[in-house]
C-alpha positions, 0 to 999 in steps of 0.5 A, a space after each residue: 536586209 534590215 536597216 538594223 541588222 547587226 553591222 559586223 564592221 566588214 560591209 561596203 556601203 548602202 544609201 537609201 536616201 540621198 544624204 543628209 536623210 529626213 531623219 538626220 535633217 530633222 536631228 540636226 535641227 533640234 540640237 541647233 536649237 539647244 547646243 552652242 553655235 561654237 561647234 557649228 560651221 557654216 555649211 549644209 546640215 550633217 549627217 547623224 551617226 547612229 552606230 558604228 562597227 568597224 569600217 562601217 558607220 550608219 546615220 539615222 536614216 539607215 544609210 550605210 557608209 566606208 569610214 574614212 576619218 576613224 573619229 579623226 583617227 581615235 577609233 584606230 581599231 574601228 568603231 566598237 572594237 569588241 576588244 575594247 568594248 569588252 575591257 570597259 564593260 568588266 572595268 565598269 562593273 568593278 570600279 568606274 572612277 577614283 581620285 584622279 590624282 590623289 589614290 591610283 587604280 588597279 587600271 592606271 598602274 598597268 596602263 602607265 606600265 605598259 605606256 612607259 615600256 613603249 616609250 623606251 628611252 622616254 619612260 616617264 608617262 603623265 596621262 591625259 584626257 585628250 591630244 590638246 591637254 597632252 600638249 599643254 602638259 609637254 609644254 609645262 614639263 618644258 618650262 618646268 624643266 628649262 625655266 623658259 616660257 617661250 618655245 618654237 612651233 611651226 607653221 600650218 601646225 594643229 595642237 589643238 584648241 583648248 586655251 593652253 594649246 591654241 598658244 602653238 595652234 597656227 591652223 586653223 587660226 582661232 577667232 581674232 577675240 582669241 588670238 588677241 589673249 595669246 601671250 606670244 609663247 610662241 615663234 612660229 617657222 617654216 615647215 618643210 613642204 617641197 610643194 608649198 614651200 612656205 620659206 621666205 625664199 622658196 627653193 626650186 625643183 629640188 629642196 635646199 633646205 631654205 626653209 630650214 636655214 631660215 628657221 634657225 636664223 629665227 631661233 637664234 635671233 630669239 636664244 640671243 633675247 631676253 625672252 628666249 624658247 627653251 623647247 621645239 614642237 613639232 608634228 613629225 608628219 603633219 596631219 591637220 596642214 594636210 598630211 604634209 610628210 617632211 623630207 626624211 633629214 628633217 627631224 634628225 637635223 632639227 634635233 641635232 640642231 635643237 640639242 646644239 642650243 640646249 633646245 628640248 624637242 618635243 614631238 606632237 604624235 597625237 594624230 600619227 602615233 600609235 601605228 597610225 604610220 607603220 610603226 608604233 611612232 611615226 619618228 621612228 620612220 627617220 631613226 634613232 637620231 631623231 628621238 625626241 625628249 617629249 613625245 604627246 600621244 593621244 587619239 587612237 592610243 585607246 582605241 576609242 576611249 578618251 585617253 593621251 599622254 606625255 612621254 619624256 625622259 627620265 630627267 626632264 619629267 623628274 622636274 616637276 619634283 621641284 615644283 611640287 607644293 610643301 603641302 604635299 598636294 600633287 603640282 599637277 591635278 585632274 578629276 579624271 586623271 587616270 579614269 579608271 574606264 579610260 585606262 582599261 579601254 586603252 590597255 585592251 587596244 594597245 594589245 592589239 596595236 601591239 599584237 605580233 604582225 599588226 604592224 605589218 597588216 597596216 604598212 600593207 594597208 598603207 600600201 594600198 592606200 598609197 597606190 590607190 592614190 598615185 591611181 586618183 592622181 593619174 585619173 585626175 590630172 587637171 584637178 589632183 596637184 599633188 597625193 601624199 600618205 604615210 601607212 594609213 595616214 593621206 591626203 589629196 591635194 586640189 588645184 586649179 591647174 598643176 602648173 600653178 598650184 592654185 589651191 580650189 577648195 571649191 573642188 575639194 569640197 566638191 569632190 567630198 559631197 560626191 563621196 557623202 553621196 555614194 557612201 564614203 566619208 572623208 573630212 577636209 584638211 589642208 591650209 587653204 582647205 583644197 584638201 581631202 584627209 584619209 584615216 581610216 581605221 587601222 583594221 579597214 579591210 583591203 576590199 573596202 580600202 580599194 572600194 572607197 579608192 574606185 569611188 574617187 573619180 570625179 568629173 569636174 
């Protein structure tokens, strides 16, 4: 077969040259010189994506490969899902740009409609272009609707890494010259992780909610300031700390917790919302009791195209009315607010995330995934501490030793080369980088998930 041939998105990997190519080393090499090292790590030369379909991703040596990060979880519906290719190429040949926030298009009133419908009691929608501008929107309505700057975040949370955002972003931590602007918006407690319990006092074999307690002692000492938080924001599973799933009280007991001191609760679903999870948003997993009063979406809402959104309840995103300047200019501005490309990629993509037995397909999936990894975990006793997962959301957590816990990022890195090699890409994750984060696209057939689960055996 060609290395050209039309990929279909269902074919299991082929490596021709061992990664990084000749092809790719020498790409890599002409964009080090022009594009800033500010998106650079330090490790060894990359692959180079040529093109993508489904599952499948090919680099410009022809190398073929199971896809495992879905562009960390954007292309939800695999890469040049025809659904939404399809739906920008028309949107494209009739209007391509507007006004951002001055005049509407066609596009965006059916895409704020629909949004708004899946939203149910959080119904008003203000679209973003990506996950770290959804946040700092939430974080404004926030301020706007309780007149307070500061807010509560959480340890190991990820929100992203624009200006606004990185104020809530404790991991990875930003270069110390940008930690030193921060305003201190932030108070940071712990997240609930039965294995690296991050609680002043941890608890034992079982949880005592340690973590918890002493999160609300901090909020308190903080209401009982002069600079008080008026919101909490939170991943209901986190997702860059290493798919950390919290204890199934957690969020009901934050927000009934948050709504006894008069706390708004904004939840950050812009990595596990949009059926990444099961269902559409991963808060629903713990009940009505945990709905929130914002919610941040983005990622893999449009399938591909560059999309987010904030969604609140009625009252809160109302406020920004009173705000509003007397010239009538709109109190919140973007070029590409509502790109008109964006919006018709993203209404084709929630027709299928939505479509009658889609979620079904992927809690199967996730199914899959989860026992897949209790088979990764059972192979490698000695290096494997821990595996986590929700739907097609997962992570494999290396240790020195699992009496210990000590974190080996050496092996995790290991351990990814070895899949690079035999045609599976996944991407690091974790706090202390011993982690292996999985999130393939939300179409990966079962037989590619159970063949880049077979290729996880390592012997170290």
């Amino acid at each position: 077969m060609s290395a050209r041939s039309p990929l279909q998105g269902d074919e299991l990997p082929r490596i021709l040259t061992p990664p990084p190519g000749p092809k790719s080393r020498a790409s890599v090499k002409r964009l080090r010189r022009v594009e800033s090292p500010a998106i650079w790590g330090k490790g060894a030369d990359p692959i180079v994506w040529s093109r993508g379909r489904g599952a499948v991703i090919e680099d410009l040596d022809g190398n073929r490969y199971l896809d495992l990060t879905s562009g960390f979880g954007a292309v939800s519906l695999g890469h040049a899902a025809p659904e939404v290719a399809r739906a920008v190429a028309r949107q494209g040949k009739r209007l391509a740009q507007g006004l951002g926030d001055l005049t509407p298009n066609e596009a965006r009133e059916k895409l704020v409609r629909t949004l708004s419908k899946l939203g149910g009691a959080l119904s008003r929608v203000l679209l973003a272009s990506t996950g770290s501008e959804a946040v700092e929107l939430a974080l404004k309505t926030a301020a706007i609707a309780t007149t307070r700057r500061r807010f509560v975040a959480f340890s190991g949370g990820y929100h992203g890494d624009s200006y606004g955002a990185l104020e809530a972003t404790q991991h990875p931590e930003p270069p110390a010259a940008i930690r030193a602007q921060r305003s201190g918006r932030a108070i940071h407690i712990p997240y609930p992780c039965q294995y690296r319990c991050s609680a002043t006092k941890p608890c034992a074999a079982v949880c005592d909610r340690a973590c918890f307690t002493e999160g609300l002692a901090a909020i308190d000492r903080a209401l009982g300031g002069e600079d008080p938080p008026g919101a909490i924001l939170v991943e209901p599973i986190q997702g860059r700390a290493g798919a950390i799933v919290p204890p199934a009280w957690f969020l009901p007991e934050l927000c009934g917790a948050a709504r006894a001191r008069g706390l708004l609760v904004i939840y950050d679903e812009v990595m596990t919302g949009a059926c990444r999870t099961g269902p559409f948003w991963a808060w629903e997993r713990s009940g009505p009791e945990a709905e929130p009063d914002l919610l941040c979406a983005g990622k893999g809402l449009g399938g591909g195209v560059a999309i987010a959104a904030v969604f609140s309840k009625r009252k809160w995103m109302d406020r920004w009315s009173a705000v509003a300047p007397a010239s009538g200019e709109a109190p919140h501005a973007s070029t590409f607010y509502g790109h008109p490309l964006a919006c018709a990629g993203a209404l084709a993509a929630l027709r299928v995330l939505t479509a009658r037995g889609f979620r079904e397909r992927v809690e199967a999936r996730g199914r899959d995934l989860a026992e897949g990894l209790a088979r990764v975990a059972s192979r490698h006793p000695s290096i494997v501490g821990e595996v986590r997962s929700a739907g097609l959301l997962g992570a494999i957590e290396f240790v020195r030793d699992r009496d210990s816990r000590e974190p080996a990022p050496d092996r995790a890195k290991a351990a990814l080369e070895a899949l690079l090699a035999r045609g599976v890409l996944a991407i690091p994750g974790g706090i202390h980088g011993n982690v292996i984060s999985l999130l393939p696209p939300l179409t990966i057939t079962e037989e590619q998930l159970r063949y880049a689960l077979d290729q996880m055996s390592w012997g170290m």
